[in-house]
N, CA, C and O atoms as a GROMACS GRO file, in nm:
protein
  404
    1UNK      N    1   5.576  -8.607  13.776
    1UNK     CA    2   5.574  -8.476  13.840
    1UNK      C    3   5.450  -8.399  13.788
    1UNK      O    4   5.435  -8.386  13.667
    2UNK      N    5   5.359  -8.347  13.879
    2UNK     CA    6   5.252  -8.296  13.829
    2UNK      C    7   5.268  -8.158  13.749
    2UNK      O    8   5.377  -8.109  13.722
    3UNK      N    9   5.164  -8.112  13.722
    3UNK     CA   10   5.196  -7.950  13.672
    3UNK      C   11   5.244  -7.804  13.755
    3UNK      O   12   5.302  -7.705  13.710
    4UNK      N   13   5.200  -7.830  13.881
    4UNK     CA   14   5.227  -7.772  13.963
    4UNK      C   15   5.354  -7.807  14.057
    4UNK      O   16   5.393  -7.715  14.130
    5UNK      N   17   5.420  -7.929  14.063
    5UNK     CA   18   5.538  -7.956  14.126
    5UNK      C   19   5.634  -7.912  14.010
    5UNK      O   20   5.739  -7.871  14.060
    6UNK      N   21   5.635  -7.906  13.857
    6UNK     CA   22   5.712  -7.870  13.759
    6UNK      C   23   5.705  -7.671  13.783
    6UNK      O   24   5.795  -7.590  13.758
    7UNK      N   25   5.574  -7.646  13.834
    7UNK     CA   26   5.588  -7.477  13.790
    7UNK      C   27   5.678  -7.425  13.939
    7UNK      O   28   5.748  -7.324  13.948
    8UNK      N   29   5.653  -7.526  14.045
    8UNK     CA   30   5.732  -7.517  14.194
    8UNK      C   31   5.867  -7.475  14.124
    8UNK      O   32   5.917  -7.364  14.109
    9UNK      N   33   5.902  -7.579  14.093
    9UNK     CA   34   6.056  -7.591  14.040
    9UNK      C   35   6.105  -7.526  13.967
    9UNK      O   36   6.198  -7.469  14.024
   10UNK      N   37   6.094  -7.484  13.825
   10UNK     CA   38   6.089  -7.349  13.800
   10UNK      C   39   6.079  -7.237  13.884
   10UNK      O   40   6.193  -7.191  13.894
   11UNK      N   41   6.011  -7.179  13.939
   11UNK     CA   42   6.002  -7.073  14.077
   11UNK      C   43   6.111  -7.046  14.143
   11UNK      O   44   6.145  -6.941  14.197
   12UNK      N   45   6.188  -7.193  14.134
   12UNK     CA   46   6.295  -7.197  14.244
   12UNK      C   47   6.453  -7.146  14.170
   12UNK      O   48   6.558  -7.104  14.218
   13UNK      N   49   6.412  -7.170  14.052
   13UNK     CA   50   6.576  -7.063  13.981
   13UNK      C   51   6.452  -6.919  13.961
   13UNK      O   52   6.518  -6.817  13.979
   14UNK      N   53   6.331  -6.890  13.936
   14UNK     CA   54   6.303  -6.747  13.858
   14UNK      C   55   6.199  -6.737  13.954
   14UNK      O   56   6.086  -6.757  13.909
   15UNK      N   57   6.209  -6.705  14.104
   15UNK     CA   58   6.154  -6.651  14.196
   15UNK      C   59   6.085  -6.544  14.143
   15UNK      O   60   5.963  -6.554  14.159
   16UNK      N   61   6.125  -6.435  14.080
   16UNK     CA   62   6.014  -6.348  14.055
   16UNK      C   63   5.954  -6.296  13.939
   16UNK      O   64   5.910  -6.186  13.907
   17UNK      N   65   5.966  -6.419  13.878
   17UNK     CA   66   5.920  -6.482  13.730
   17UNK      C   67   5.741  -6.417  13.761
   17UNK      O   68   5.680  -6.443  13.865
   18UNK      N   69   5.697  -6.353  13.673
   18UNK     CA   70   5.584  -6.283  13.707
   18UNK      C   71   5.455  -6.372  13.681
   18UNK      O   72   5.347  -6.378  13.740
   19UNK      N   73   5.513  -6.448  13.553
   19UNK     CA   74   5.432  -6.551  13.461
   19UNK      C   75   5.386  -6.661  13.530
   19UNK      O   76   5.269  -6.699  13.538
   20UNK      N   77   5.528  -6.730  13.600
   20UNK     CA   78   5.510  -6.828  13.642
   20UNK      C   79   5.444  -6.788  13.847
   20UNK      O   80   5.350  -6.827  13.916
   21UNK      N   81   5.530  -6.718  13.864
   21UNK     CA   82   5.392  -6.733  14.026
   21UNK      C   83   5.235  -6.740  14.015
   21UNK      O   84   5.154  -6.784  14.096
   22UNK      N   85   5.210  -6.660  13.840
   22UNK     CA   86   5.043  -6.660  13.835
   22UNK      C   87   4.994  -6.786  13.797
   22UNK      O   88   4.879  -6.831  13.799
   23UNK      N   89   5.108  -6.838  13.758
   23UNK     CA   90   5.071  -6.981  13.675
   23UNK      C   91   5.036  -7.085  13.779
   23UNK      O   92   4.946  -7.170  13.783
   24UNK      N   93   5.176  -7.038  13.897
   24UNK     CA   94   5.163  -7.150  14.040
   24UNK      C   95   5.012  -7.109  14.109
   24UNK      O   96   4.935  -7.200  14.137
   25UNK      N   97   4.984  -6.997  14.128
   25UNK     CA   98   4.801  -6.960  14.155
   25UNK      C   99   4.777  -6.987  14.101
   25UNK      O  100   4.879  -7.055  14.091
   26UNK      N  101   4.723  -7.016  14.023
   26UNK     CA  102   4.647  -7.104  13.912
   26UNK      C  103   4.604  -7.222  13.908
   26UNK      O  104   4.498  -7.272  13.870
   27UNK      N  105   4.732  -7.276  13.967
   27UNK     CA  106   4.736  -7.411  13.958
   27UNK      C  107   4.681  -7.455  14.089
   27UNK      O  108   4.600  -7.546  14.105
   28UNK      N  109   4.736  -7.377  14.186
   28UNK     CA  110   4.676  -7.373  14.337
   28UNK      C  111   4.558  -7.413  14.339
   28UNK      O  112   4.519  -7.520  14.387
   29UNK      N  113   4.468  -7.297  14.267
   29UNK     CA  114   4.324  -7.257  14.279
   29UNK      C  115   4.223  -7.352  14.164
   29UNK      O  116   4.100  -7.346  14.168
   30UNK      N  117   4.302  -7.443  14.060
   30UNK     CA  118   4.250  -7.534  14.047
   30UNK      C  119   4.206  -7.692  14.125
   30UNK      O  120   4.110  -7.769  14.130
   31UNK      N  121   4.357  -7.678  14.181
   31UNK     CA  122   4.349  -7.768  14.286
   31UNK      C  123   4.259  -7.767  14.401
   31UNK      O  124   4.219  -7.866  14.462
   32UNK      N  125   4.223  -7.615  14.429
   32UNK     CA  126   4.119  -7.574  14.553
   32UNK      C  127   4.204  -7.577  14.654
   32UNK      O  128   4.148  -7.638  14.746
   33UNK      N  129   4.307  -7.543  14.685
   33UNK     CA  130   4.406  -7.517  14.727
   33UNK      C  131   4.379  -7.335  14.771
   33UNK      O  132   4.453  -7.243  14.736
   34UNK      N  133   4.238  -7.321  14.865
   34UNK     CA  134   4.197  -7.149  14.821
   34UNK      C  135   4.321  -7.049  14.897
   34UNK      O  136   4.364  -6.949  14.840
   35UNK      N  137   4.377  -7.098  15.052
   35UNK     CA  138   4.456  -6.994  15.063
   35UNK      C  139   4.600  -7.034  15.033
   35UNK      O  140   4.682  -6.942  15.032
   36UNK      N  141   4.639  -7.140  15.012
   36UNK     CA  142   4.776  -7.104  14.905
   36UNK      C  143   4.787  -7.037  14.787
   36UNK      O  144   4.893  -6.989  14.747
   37UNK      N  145   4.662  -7.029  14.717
   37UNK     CA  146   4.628  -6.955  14.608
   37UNK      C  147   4.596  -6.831  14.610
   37UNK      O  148   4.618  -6.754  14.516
   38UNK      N  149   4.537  -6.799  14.724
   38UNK     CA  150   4.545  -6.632  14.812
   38UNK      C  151   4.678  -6.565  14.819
   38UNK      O  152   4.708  -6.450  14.789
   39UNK      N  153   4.743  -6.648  14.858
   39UNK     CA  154   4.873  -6.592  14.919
   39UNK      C  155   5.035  -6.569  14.756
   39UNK      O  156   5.129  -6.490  14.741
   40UNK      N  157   4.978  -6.695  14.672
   40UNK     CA  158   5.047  -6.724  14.540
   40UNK      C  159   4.980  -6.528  14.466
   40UNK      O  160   5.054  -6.437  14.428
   41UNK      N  161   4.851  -6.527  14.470
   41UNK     CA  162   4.806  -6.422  14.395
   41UNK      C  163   4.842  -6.284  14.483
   41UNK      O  164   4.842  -6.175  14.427
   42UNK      N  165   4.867  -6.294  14.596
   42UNK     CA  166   4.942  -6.187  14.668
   42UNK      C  167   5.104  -6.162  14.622
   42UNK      O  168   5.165  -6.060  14.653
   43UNK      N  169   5.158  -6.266  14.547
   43UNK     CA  170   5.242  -6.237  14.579
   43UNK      C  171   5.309  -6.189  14.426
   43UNK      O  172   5.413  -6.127  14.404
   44UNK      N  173   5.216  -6.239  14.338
   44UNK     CA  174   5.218  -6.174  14.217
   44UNK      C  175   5.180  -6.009  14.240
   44UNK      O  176   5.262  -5.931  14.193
   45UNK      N  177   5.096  -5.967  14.288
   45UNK     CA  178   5.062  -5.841  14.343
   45UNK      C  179   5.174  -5.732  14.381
   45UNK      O  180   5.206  -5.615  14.366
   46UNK      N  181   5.211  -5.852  14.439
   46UNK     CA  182   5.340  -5.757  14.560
   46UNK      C  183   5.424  -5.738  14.373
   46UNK      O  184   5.423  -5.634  14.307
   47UNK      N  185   5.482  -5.858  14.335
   47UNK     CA  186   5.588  -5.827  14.226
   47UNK      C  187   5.556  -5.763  14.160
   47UNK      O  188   5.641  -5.674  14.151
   48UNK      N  189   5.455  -5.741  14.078
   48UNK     CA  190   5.416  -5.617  13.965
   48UNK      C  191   5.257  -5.577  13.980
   48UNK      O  192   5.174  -5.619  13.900
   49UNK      N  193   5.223  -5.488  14.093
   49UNK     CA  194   5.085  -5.447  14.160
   49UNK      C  195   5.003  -5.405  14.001
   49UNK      O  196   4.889  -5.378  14.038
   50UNK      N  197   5.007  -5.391  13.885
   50UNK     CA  198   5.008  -5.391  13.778
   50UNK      C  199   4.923  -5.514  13.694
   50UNK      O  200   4.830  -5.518  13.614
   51UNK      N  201   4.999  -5.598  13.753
   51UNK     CA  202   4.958  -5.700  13.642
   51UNK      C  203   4.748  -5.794  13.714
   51UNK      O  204   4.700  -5.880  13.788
   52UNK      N  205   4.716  -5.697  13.624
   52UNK     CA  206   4.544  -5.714  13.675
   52UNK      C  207   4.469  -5.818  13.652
   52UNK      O  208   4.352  -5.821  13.692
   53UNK      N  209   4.529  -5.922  13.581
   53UNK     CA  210   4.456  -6.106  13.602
   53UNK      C  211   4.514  -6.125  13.694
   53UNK      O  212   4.578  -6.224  13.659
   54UNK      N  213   4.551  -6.100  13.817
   54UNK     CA  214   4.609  -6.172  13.941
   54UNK      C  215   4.437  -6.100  14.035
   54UNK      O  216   4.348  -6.174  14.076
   55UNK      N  217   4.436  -6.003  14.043
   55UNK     CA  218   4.324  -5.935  14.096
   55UNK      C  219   4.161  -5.960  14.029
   55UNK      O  220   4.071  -5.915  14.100
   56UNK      N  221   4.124  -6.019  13.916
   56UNK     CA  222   4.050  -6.092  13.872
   56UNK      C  223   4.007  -6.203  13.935
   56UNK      O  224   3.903  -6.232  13.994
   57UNK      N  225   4.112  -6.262  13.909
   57UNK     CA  226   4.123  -6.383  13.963
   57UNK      C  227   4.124  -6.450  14.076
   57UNK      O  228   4.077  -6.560  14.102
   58UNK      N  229   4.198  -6.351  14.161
   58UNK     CA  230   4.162  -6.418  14.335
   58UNK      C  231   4.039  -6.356  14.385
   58UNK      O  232   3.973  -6.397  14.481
   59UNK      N  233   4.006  -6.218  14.285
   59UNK     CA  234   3.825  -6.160  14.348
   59UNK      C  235   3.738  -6.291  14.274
   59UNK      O  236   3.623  -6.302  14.316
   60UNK      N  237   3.768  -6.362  14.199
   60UNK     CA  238   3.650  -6.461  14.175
   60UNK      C  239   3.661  -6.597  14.228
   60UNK      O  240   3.585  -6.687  14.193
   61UNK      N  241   3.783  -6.617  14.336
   61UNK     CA  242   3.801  -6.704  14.400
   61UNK      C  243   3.770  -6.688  14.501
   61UNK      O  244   3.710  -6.781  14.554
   62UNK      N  245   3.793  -6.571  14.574
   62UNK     CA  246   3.745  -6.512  14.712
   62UNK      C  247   3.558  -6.550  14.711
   62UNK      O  248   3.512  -6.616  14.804
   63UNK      N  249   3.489  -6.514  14.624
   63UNK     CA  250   3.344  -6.482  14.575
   63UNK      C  251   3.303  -6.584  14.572
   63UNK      O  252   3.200  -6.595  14.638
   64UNK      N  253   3.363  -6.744  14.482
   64UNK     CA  254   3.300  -6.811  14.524
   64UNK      C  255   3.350  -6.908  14.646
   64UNK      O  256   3.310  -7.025  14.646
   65UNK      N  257   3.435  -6.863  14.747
   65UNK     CA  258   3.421  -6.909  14.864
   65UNK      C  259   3.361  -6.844  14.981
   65UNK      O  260   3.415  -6.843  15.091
   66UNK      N  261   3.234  -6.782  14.949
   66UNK     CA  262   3.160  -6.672  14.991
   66UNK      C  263   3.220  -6.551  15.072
   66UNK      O  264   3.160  -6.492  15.161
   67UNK      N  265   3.357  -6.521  15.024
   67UNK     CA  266   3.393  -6.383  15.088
   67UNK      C  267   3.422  -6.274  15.032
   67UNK      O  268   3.528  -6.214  15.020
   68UNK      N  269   3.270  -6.243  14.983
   68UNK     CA  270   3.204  -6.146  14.921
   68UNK      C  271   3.277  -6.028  14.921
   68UNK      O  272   3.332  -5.984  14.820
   69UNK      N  273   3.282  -5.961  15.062
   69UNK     CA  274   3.403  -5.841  15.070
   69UNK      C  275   3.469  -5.847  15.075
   69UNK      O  276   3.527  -5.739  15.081
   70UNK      N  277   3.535  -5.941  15.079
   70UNK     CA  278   3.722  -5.967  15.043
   70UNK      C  279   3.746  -5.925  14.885
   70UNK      O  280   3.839  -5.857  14.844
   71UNK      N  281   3.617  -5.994  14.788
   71UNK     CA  282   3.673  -6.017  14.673
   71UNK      C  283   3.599  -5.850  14.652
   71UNK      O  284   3.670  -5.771  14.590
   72UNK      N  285   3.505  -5.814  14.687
   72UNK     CA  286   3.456  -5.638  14.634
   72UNK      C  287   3.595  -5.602  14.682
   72UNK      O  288   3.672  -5.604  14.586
   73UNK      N  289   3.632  -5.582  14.751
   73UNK     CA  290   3.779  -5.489  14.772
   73UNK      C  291   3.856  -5.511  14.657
   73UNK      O  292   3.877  -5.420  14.577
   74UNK      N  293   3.903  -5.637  14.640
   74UNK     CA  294   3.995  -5.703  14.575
   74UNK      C  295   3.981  -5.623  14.430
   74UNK      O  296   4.077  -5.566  14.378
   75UNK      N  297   3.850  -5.628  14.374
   75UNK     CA  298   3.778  -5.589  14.244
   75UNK      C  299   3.794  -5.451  14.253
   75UNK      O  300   3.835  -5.404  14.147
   76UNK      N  301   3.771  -5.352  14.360
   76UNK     CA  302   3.771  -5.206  14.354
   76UNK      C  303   3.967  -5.189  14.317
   76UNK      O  304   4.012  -5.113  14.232
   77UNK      N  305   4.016  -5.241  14.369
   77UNK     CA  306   4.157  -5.232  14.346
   77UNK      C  307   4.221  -5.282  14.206
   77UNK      O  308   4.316  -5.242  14.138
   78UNK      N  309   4.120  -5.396  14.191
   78UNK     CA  310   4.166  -5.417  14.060
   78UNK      C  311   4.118  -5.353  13.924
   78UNK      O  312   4.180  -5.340  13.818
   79UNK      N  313   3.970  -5.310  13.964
   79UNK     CA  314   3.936  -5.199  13.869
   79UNK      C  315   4.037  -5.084  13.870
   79UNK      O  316   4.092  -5.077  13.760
   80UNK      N  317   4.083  -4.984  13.964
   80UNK     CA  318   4.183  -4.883  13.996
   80UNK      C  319   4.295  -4.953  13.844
   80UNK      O  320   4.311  -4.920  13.726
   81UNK      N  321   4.343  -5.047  13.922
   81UNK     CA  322   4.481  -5.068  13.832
   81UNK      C  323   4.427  -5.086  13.621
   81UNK      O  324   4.479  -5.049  13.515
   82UNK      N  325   4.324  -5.147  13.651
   82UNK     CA  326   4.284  -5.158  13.480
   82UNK      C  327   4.241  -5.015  13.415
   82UNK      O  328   4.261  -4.977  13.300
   83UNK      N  329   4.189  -4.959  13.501
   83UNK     CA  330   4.165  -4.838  13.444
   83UNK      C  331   4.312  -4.717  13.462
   83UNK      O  332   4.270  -4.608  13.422
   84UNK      N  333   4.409  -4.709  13.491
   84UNK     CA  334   4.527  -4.682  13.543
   84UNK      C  335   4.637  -4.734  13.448
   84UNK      O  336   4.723  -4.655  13.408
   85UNK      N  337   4.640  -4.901  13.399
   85UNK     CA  338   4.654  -4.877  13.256
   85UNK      C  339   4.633  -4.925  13.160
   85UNK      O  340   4.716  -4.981  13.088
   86UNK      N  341   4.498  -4.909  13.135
   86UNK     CA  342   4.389  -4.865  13.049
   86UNK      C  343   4.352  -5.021  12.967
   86UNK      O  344   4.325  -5.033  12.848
   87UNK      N  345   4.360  -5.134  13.071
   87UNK     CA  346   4.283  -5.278  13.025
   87UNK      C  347   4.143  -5.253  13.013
   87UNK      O  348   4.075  -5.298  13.105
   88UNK      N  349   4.072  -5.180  12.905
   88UNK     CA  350   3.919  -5.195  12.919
   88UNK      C  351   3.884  -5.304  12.923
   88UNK      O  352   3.786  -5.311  12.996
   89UNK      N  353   3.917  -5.420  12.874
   89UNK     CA  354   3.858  -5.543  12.854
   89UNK      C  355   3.842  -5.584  13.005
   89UNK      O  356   3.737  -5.626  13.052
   90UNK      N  357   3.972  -5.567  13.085
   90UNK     CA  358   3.926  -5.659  13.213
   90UNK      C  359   3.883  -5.523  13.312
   90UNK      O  360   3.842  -5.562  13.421
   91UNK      N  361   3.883  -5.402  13.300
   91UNK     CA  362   3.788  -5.342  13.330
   91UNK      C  363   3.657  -5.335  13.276
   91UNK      O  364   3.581  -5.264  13.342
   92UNK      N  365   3.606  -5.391  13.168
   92UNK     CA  366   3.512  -5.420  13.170
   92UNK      C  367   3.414  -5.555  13.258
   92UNK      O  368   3.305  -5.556  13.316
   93UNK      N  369   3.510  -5.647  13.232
   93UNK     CA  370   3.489  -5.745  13.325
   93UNK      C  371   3.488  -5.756  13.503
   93UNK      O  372   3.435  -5.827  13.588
   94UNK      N  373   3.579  -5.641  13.498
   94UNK     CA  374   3.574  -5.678  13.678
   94UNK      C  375   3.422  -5.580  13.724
   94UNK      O  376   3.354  -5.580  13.827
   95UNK      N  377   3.412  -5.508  13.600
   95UNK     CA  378   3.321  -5.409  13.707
   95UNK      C  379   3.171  -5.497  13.642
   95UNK      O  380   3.066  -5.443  13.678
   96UNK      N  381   3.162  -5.572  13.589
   96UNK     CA  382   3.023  -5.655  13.542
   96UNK      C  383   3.023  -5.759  13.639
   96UNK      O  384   2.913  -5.803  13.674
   97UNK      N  385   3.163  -5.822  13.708
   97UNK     CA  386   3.129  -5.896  13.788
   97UNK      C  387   3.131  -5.834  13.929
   97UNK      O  388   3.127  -5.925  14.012
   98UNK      N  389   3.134  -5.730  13.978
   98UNK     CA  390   3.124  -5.696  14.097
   98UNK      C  391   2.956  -5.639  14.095
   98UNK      O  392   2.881  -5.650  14.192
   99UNK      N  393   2.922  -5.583  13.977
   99UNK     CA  394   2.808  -5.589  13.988
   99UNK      C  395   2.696  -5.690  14.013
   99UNK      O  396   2.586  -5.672  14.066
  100UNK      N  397   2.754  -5.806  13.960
  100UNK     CA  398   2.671  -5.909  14.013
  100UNK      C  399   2.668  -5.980  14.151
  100UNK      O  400   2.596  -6.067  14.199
  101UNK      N  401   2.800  -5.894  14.208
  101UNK     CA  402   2.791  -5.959  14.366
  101UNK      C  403   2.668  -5.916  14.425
  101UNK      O  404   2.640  -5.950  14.540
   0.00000   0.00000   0.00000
């Protein structure tokens, strides 16, 4: 069973396990799996709009599948939430990498 058919399964008793849906994006988006991994990091979003490595993360997936303004949105929103509560670190990071878009 791969790593990602084990984090499936899990999912399936702790649906809104916060850890593990980012973990299943993750795993998605290693695989290159880009819009199941769109939709996995949406849905961490939806469960705790808060938790700001989900918004990192699909703006640097969006970016390098050249959809540049998908992922600037993505990044303006996810800057909002880091600065909102108060991750300088990945507000530092999202806004160094949107600068480089």
């Amino acid at each position: 069973m791969s790593r990602r058919e084990k984090i499936h399964s899990m999912l399936q008793e702790s649906p809104e396990d916060i850890f593990l849906n980012y973990a299943y994006a993750m795993e998605l988006l290693k695989e290159g799996e880009i819009e199941l991994a769109q939709k996995a990091f949406a849905k961490v979003r939806e469960l705790n709009p808060d938790y700001v490595p989900a918004y990192f993360q699909e703006a640097q997936m969006l970016s390098q599948d050249d959809r540049i303004e998908e992922a600037r949105s993505l990044l303006e929103s996810g800057i909002k939430v880091a600065r909102k509560t108060r991750d300088d670190h990945a507000l530092g990071e999202m806004t160094e990498y949107m600068e480089n878009l």
